[in-house]
N, C-alpha and C positions, 0 to 999 in steps of 0.2 A: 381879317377873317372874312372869309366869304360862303355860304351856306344856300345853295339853289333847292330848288326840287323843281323837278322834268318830267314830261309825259314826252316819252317817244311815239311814233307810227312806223312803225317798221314793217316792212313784207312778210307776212304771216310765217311763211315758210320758211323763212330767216329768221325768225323771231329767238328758237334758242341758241343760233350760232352768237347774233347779234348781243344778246345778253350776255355769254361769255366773254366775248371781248370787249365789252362798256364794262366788264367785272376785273377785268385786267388791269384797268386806267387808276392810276394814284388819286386818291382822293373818291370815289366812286363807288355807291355800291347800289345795287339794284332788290329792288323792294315786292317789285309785283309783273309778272308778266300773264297776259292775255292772248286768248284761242284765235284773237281780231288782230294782233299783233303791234299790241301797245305796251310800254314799259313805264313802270312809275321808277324813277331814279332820282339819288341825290347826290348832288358834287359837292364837297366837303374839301374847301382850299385856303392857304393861308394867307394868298392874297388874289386881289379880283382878276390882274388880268392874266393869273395861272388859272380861275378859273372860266375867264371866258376864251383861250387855248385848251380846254377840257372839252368846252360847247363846242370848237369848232371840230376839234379827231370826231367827235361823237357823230357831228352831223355827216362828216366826210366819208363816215363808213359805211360800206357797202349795206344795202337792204335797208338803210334806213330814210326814209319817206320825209318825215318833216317832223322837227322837235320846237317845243313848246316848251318855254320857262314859265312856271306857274307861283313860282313863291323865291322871293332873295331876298337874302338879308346879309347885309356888311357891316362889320365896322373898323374902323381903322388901329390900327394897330397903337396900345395907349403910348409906344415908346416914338411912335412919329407925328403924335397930336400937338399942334402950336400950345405953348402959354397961354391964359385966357390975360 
């Protein structure tokens, strides 16, 4: 399980195109959008690198300026954790 939180910088005047389509993506929902054209979002995945394939459509898309991961938390899945 893998659990981010993100502040985007997107182009102001992108901002609510931008937030619809970050609202489209599995696992994703957006939290807060600003007049400055910043988005607080969280990606919500079952495993890490479906969620760092989530960071990377997010950054790829149009009007958006530069993304920040501000909080992650993982952990592994208890059915693929070795024996101690």
């Amino acid at each position: 399980m893998s659990i981010s939180g993100l502040v985007l910088h997107v182009r102001p005047e992108q901002a609510e195109e931008v937030r619809d389509k970050v609202s489209e993506l599995d696992g994703v929902e957006v939290h807060a959008v600003t007049d400055e054209g910043r988005l607080v979002v969280t990606v919500d995945q079952p495993e890490d690198h479906k969620a760092a394939d989530t960071f990377t459509a997010i950054q790829n898309m149009d009007g958006v300026l530069n993304t920040s991961l501000v909080y992650n938390y993982f952990e592994q899945d208890p059915a693929e954790k070795e024996p101690a």
